[in-house]
NUMI-382962 format. One record per residue (C-alpha): chain; z, y, x; residue number from 1; residue in three letters. Coordinates in pm, whole numbers. Each point is the difference from the previous one (the first is absolute). Layout:
<pamars>
c;zz;yy;xx;k;r
A;Z;Y;X;NUM;ala $
...
</pamars>
This chain:
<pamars>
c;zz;yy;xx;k;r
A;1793;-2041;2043;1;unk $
A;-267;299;-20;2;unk $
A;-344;-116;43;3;unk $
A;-213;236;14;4;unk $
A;-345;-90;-135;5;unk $
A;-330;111;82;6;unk $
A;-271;24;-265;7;unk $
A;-190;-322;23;8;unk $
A;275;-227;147;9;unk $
A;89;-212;-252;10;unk $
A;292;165;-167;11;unk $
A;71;-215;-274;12;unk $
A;-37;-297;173;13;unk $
A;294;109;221;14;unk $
A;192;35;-306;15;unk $
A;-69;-318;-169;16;unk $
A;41;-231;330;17;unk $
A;347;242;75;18;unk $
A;122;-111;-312;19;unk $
A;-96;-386;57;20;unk $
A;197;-7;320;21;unk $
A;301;174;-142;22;unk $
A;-29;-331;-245;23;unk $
A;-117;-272;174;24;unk $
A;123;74;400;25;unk $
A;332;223;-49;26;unk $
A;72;-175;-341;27;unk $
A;11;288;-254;28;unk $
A;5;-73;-369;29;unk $
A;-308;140;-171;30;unk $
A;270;166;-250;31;unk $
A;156;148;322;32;unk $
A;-336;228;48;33;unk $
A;-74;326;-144;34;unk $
A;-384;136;100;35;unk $
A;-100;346;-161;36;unk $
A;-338;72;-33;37;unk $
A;-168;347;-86;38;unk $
A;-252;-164;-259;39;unk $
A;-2;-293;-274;40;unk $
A;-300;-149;215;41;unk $
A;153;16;310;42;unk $
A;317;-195;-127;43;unk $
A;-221;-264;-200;44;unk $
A;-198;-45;292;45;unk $
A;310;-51;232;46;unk $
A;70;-295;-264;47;unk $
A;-265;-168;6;48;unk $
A;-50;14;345;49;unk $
A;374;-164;55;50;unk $
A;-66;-260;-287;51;unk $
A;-329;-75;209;52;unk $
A;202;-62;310;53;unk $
A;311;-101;-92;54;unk $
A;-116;-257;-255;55;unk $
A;292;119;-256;56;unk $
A;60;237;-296;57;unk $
A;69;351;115;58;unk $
A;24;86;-350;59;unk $
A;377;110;52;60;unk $
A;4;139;269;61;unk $
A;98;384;36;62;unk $
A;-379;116;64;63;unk $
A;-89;304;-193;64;unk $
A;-53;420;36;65;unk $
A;294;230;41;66;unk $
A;-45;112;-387;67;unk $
A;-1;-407;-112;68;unk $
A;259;-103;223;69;unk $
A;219;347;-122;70;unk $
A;-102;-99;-352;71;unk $
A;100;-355;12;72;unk $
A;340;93;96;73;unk $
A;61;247;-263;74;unk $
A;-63;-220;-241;75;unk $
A;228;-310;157;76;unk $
A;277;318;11;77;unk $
A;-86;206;-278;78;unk $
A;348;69;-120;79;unk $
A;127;81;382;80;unk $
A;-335;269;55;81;unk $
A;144;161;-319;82;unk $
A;-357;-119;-192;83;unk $
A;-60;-87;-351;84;unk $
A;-44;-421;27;85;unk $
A;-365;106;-145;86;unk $
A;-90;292;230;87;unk $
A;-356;69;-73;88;unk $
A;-240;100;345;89;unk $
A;-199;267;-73;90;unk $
A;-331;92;221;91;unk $
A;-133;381;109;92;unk $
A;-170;49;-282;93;unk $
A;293;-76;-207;94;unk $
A;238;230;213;95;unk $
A;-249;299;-6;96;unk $
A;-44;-27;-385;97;unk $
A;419;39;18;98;unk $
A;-17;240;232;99;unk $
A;-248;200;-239;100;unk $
A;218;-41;-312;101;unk $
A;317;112;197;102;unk $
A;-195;323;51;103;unk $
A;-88;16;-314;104;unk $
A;338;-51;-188;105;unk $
A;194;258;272;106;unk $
A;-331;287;-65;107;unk $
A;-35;-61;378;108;unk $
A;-293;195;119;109;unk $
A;-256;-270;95;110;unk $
A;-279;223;192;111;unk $
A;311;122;250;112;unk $
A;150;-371;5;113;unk $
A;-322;-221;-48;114;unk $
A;111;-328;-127;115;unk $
A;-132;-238;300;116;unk $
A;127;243;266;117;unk $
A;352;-69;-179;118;unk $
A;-36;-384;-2;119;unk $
A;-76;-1;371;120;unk $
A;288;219;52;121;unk $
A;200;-250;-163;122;unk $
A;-179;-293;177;123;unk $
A;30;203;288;124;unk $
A;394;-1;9;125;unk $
A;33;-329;-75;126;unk $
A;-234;-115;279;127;unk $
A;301;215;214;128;unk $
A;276;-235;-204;129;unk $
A;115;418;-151;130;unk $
A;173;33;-366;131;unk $
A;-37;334;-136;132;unk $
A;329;48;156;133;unk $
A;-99;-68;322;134;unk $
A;-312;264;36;135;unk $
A;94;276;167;136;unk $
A;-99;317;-205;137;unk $
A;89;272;211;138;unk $
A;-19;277;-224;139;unk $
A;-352;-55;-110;140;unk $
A;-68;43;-333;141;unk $
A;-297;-239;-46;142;unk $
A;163;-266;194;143;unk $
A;272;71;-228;144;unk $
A;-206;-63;-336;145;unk $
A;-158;-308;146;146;unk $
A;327;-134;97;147;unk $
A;111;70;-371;148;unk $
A;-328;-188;-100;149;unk $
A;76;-346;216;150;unk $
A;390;71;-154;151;unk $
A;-154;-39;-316;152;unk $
A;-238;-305;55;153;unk $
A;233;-169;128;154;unk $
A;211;13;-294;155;unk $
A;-285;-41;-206;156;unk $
A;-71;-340;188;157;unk $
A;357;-133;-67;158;unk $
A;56;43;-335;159;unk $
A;-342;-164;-106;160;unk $
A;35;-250;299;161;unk $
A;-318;103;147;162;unk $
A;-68;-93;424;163;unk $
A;-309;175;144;164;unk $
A;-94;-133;357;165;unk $
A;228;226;244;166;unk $
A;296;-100;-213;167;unk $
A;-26;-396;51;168;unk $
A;52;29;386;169;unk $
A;243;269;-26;170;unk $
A;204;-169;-271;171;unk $
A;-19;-310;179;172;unk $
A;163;210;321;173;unk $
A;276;110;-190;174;unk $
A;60;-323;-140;175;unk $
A;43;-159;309;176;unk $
A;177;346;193;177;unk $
A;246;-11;-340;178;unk $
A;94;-340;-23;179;unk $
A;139;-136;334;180;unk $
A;15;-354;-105;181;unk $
A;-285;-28;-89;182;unk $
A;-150;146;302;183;unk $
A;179;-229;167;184;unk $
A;-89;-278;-200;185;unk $
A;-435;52;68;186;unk $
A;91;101;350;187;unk $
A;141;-359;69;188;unk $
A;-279;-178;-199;189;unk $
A;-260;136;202;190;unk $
A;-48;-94;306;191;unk $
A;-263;171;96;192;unk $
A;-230;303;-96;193;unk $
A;-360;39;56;194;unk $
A;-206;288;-74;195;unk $
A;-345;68;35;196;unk $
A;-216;321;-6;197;unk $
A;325;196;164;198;unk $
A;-184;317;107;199;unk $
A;-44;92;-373;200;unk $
A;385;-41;-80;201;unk $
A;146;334;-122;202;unk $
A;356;127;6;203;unk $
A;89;-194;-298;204;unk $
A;-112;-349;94;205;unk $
A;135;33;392;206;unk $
A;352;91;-145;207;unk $
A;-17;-261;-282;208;unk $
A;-102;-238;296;209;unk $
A;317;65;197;210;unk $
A;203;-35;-273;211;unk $
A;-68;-332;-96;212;unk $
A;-53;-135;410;213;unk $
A;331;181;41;214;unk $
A;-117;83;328;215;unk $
A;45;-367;116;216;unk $
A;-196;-206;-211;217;unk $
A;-253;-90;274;218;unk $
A;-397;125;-142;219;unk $
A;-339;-8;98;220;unk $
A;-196;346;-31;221;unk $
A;-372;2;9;222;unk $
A;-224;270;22;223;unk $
A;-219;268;162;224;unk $
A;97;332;64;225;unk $
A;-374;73;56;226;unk $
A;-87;-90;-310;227;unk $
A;234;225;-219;228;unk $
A;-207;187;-230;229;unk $
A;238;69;-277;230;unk $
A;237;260;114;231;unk $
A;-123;190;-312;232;unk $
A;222;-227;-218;233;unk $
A;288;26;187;234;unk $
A;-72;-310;220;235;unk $
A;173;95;352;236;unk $
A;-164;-174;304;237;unk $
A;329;113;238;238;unk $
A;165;-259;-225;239;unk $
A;-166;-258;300;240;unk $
A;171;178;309;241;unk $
A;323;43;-169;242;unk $
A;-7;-402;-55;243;unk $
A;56;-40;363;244;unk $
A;251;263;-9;245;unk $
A;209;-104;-263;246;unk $
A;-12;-408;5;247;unk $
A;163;-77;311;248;unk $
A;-185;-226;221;249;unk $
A;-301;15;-152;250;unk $
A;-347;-217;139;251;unk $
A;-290;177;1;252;unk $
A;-340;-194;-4;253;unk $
A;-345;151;39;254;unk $
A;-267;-164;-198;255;unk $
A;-316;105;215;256;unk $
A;-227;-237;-20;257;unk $
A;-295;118;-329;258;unk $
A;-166;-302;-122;259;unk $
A;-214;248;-198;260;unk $
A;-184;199;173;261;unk $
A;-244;22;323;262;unk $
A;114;80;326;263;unk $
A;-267;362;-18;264;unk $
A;194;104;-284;265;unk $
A;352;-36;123;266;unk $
A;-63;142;305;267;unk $
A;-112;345;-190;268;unk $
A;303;-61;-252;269;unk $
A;225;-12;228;270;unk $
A;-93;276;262;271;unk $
A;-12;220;-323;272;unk $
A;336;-90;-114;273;unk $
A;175;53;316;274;unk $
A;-27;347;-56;275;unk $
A;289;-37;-313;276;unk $
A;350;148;125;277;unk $
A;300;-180;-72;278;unk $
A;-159;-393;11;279;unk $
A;219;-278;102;280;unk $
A;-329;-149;162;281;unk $
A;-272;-273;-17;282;unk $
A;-324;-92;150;283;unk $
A;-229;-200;-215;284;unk $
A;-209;-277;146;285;unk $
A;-248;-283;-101;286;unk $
A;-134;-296;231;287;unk $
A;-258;25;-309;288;unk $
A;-348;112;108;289;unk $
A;-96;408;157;290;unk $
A;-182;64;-325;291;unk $
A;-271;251;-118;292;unk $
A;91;336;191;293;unk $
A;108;266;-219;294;unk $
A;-232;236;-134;295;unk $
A;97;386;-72;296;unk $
A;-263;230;-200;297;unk $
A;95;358;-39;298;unk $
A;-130;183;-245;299;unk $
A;-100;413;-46;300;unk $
A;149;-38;-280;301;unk $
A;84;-262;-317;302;unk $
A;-320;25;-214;303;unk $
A;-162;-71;393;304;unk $
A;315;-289;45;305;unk $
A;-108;-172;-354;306;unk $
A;-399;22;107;307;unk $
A;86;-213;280;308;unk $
A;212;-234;-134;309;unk $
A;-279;-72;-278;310;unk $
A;-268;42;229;311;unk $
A;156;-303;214;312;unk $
A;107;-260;-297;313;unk $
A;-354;46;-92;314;unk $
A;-126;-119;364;315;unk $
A;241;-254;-46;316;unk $
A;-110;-145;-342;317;unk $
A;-382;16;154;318;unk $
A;148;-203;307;319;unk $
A;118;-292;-227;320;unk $
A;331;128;-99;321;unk $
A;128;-46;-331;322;unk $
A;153;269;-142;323;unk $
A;308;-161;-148;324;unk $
A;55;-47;381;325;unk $
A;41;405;96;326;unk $
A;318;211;-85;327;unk $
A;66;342;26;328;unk $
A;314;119;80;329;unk $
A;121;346;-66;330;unk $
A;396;173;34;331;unk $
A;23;166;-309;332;unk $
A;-119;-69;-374;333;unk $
A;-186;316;-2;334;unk $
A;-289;-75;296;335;unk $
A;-149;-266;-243;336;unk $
A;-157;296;-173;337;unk $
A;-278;68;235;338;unk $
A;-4;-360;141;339;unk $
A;-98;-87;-404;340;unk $
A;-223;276;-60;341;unk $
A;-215;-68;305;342;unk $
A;35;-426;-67;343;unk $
A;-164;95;-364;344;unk $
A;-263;257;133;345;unk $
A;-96;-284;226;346;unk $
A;-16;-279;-291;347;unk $
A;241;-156;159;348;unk $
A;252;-221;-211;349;unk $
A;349;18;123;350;unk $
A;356;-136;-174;351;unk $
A;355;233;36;352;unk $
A;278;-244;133;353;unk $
A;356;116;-154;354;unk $
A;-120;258;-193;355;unk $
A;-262;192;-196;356;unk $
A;-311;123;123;357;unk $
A;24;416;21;358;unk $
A;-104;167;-322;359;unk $
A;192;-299;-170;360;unk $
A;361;120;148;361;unk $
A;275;143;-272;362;unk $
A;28;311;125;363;unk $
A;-411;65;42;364;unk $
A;-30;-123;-377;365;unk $
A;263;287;-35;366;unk $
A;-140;250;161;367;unk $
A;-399;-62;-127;368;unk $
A;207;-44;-355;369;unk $
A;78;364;18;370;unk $
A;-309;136;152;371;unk $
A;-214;-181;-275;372;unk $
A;188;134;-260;373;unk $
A;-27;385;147;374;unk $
A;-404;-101;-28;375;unk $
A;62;-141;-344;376;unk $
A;277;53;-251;377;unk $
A;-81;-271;-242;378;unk $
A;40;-276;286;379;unk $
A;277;-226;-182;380;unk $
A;23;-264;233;381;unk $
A;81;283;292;382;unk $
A;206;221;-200;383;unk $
A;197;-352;-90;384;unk $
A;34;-101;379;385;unk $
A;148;345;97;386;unk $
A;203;98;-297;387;unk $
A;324;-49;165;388;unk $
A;-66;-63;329;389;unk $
A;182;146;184;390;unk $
A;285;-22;-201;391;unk $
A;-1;278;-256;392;unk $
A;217;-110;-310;393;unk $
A;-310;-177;-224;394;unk $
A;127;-281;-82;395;unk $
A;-181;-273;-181;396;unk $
A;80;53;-352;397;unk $
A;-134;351;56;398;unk $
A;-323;-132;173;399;unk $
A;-11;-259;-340;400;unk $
A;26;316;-240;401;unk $
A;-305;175;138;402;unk $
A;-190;-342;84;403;unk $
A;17;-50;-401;404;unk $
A;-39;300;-100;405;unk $
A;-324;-5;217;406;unk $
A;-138;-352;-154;407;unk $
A;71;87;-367;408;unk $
A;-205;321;33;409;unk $
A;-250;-83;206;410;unk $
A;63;264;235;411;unk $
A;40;-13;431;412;unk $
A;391;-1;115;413;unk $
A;-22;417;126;414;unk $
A;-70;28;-336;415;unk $
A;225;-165;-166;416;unk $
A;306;84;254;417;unk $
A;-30;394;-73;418;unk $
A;-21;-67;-411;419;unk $
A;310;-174;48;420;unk $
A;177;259;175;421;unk $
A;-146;282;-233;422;unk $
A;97;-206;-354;423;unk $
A;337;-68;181;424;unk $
A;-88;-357;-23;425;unk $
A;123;-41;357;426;unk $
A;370;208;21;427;unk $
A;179;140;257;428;unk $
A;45;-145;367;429;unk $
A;-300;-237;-91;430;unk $
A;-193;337;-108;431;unk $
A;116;187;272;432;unk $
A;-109;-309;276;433;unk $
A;-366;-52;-185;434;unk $
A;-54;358;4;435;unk $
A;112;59;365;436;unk $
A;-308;-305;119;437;unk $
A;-230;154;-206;438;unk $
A;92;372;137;439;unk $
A;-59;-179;381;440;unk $
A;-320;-187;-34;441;unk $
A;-132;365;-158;442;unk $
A;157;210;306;443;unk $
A;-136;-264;201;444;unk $
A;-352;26;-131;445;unk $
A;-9;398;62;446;unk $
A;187;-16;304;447;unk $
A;-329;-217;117;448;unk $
A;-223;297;-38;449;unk $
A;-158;80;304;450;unk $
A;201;-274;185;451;unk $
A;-220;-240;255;452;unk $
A;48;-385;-189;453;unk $
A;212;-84;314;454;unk $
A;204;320;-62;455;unk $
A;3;-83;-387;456;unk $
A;162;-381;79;457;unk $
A;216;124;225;458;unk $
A;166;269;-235;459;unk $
A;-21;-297;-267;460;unk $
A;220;-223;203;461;unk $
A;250;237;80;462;unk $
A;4;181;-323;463;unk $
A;10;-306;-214;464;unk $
A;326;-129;203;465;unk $
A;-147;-281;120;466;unk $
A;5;62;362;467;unk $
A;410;54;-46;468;unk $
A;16;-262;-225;469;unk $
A;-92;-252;265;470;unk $
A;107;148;274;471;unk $
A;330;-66;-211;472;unk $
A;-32;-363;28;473;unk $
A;138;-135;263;474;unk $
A;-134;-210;352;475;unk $
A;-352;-80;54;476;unk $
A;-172;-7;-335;477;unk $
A;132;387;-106;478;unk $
A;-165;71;337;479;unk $
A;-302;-215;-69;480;unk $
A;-70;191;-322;481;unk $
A;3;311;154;482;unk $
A;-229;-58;265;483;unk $
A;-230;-147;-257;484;unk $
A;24;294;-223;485;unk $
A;-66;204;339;486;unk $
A;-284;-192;90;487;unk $
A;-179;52;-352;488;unk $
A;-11;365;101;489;unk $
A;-181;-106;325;490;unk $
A;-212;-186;-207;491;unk $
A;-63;273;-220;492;unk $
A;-30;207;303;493;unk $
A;-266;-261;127;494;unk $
A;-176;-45;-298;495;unk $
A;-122;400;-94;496;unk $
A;-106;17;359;497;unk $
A;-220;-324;-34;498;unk $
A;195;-189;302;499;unk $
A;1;-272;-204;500;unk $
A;-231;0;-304;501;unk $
A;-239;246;-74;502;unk $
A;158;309;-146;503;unk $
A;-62;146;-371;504;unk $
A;-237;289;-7;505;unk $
A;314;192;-98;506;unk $
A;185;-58;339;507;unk $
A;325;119;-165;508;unk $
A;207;62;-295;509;unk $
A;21;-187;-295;510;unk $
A;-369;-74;-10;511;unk $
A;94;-252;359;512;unk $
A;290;-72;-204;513;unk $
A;-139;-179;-241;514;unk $
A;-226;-144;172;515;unk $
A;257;-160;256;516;unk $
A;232;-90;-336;517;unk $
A;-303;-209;-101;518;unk $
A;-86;-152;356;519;unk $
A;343;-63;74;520;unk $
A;58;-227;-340;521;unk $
A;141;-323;88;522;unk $
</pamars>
């Protein structure tokens, strides 16, 4: 069955009373039932839900993510995946801080091959269920090296039995694939498969998922193909259509009805999304009430677009409304900027939900970080932040060294970084990498003459690696850092020609760039 859920329609519910009928009408054992979720909540949820209904311990039964479920049986068949009995998980930031040292020990150049761009190559192919055997190289010589790169943390992983993410589902694949009785053995136990979320399945899961049905173990797909979002991580929404395709006589049921949303706000959601090429179809509906109409300001532009939208939450809040009661809600990260800086210029108090407020944001702190310490040399706490960020080779016992060195004498960390390079105090690569950040943030500072401050950020963010550095990352927060580093500029842009706040006398230049360093503090 392939029901095909609209948002609003009561999703897991369908899930939860699918599963009590397989039970209670059709007379399935609970330990005959294998749901996969996409999150932890989702599957604890699902529980309690079925314990609520059911009025019995679901404790047991097979309810869990793809990773849990792919852990749980690698560690019931540990010897049979070809696993330690004590495999240890490790998480991204685990895997990158291999990835780094494997760069490291082979005197792999990490500016050509940036660390996180390898890991997500190596994520990458195991989202596509590829060994390094399997990529196809084709002559190309950087394919080629990071090939050679997964080759070697892969071996890496084995001999210290070390299993990132990727690896638990496709180790759990092969497991199965490699071991026919076994296959056979979980193929006969369950007796039937749900799976929820399906639109955000990627090549991986869908094959792992045929596997262990073995094309005949009868399942329940639920999802939404227009609500996949996450192609960028390899999800694949065509995994829906090919689930009529491939599971022969298939039922496909439409979930239409929203029990969400008013009937004025369908209506415009749905006429919009009809546009979409390649949907299998649905028309949501309510028999709830027509609702407020929908309201549409457009703006000249976004400083205009952020007037309004104060302008209006304060009619609101002189109408009765309590603030707490009015949410703004913008696409990317980066819009909160001028949304904030018009909120504060209008005392009015506002909370960031699922993240920081602008000039708070890891990669601003960065980027101020290194303009505050062009302005001023003998800023420790900024010349601390950016040190080794991006990546340069200062590691921490270097950063210790000079931070000592810098206490006992009494003296700012510039200072004490280029005495410990001239009395060879500091040696060799950790000379070399200390002397290299202190040559940029000096290039930096006379690359800035006669540079606009917008011009002077923007040279900063690209100069200092930072913009690559993100853009390195992979899926939506790399991109979200880079917009906000972009939008800083416009801000900067903004802020010499008063847009915003008034402008310094200066207008330009280091003078406005110290004076947006110090408005701009957290």
């Amino acid at each position: 069955m392939l029901v095909l859920a609209g948002a609003g329609s009561g999703k897991t519910r369908v899930l939860v009373h699918r599963i009590a009928w397989l039970m209670q009408a059709e007379g399935l054992s609970p330990y005959a039932l294998l749901a996969v979720t996409f999150t932890n909540k989702a599957a604890k949820e699902m529980r309690t839900r079925l314990e609520a209904l059911l009025s019995i311990s679901m404790r047991h039964v097979w309810v869990g993510t793809f990773h849990s479920i792919a852990h749980r049986l690698l560690r019931t068949h540990w010897q049979d995946a070809r696993l330690p009995q004590h495999f240890q998980i490790i998480d991204s930031d685990d895997q990158l801080r291999l990835v780094k040292r494997l760069l490291k020990d082979y005197s792999i150049d990490d500016e050509r091959y940036p660390p996180r761009q390898v890991q997500h190559f190596i994520s990458g192919c195991k989202e596509e269920g590829l060994r390094p055997h399997q990529v196809n190289v084709d002559g190309d010589a950087y394919m080629g090296q990071m090939v050679e790169l997964y080759e070697r943390y892969q071996l890496t992983c084995e001999r210290g039995g070390l299993v990132d993410f990727g690896e638990l589902l496709l180790r759990s694949l092969e497991l199965l694939r490699d071991n026919p009785a076994l296959l056979n053995h979980y193929q006969e136990r369950f007796g039937h498969v749900l799976v929820d979320e399906f639109q955000d399945t990627n090549t991986l899961q869908y094959a792992w998922l045929k596997l262990l049905t073995g094309m005949k173990t009868p399942m329940t797909a639920v999802g939404d193909d227009d609500q996949s979002i996450y192609g960028w991580r390899g999800a694949k929404v065509e995994n829906i259509s090919r689930f009529e395709q491939e599971f022969p006589q298939t039922h496909t049921v439409r979930l239409e009805q929203n029990y969400r949303s008013t009937s004025a706000i369908l209506e415009a959601a749905n006429t919009l999304i009809s546009h979409n090429s390649e949907r299998m179809g649905k028309n949501l509906w309510t028999d709830g009430i027509e609702g407020e109409p929908i309201s549409i300001y457009a703006g000249f532009n976004d400083l205009e677009e952020a007037r309004y939208i104060v302008d209006t939450i304060k009619e609101k809040v002189d109408e009765g409304f309590n603030r707490r009661d009015i949410a703004i809600l913008y696409r990317s990260n980066a819009q909160s900027r001028l949304l904030e800086e018009t909120l504060i210029r209008q005392g009015m108090p506002y909370r960031i939900y699922g993240g920081h407020r602008f000039y708070e944001r890891l990669e601003i702190k960065n980027a101020l970080a290194y303009l505050r310490l062009m302005l001023n040399r003998d800023d420790d706490a900024s010349l601390e932040r950016v040190i080794n960020v991006p990546t340069r080779g200062i590691g921490t016992r270097t950063v210790e060294i000079v931070r000592l060195r810098a206490r006992e004498q009494g003296i700012p960390l510039w200072q004490a970084l280029h005495d410990a390079i001239n009395d060879g105090t500091l040696k060799g690569r950790a000379a070399n990498a200390v002397q290299t950040f202190a040559n940029l943030i000096e290039q930096l500072d006379n690359d800035a003459s006669g540079m606009a401050l917008h011009e002077i950020i923007d040279h900063v963010t690209v100069h200092t690696g930072l913009i690559e550095h993100h853009k390195s990352e992979r899926g939506e927060k790399g991109q979200a850092r880079v917009e906000n580093l972009e939008e800083l500029v416009t801000a900067a842009r903004a802020f010499t020609q008063g847009d915003v706040f008034e402008a310094p006398e200066a207008g330009e230049g280091m003078a406005a760039l110290e004076a947006f360093s110090l408005r701009s503090r957290p």
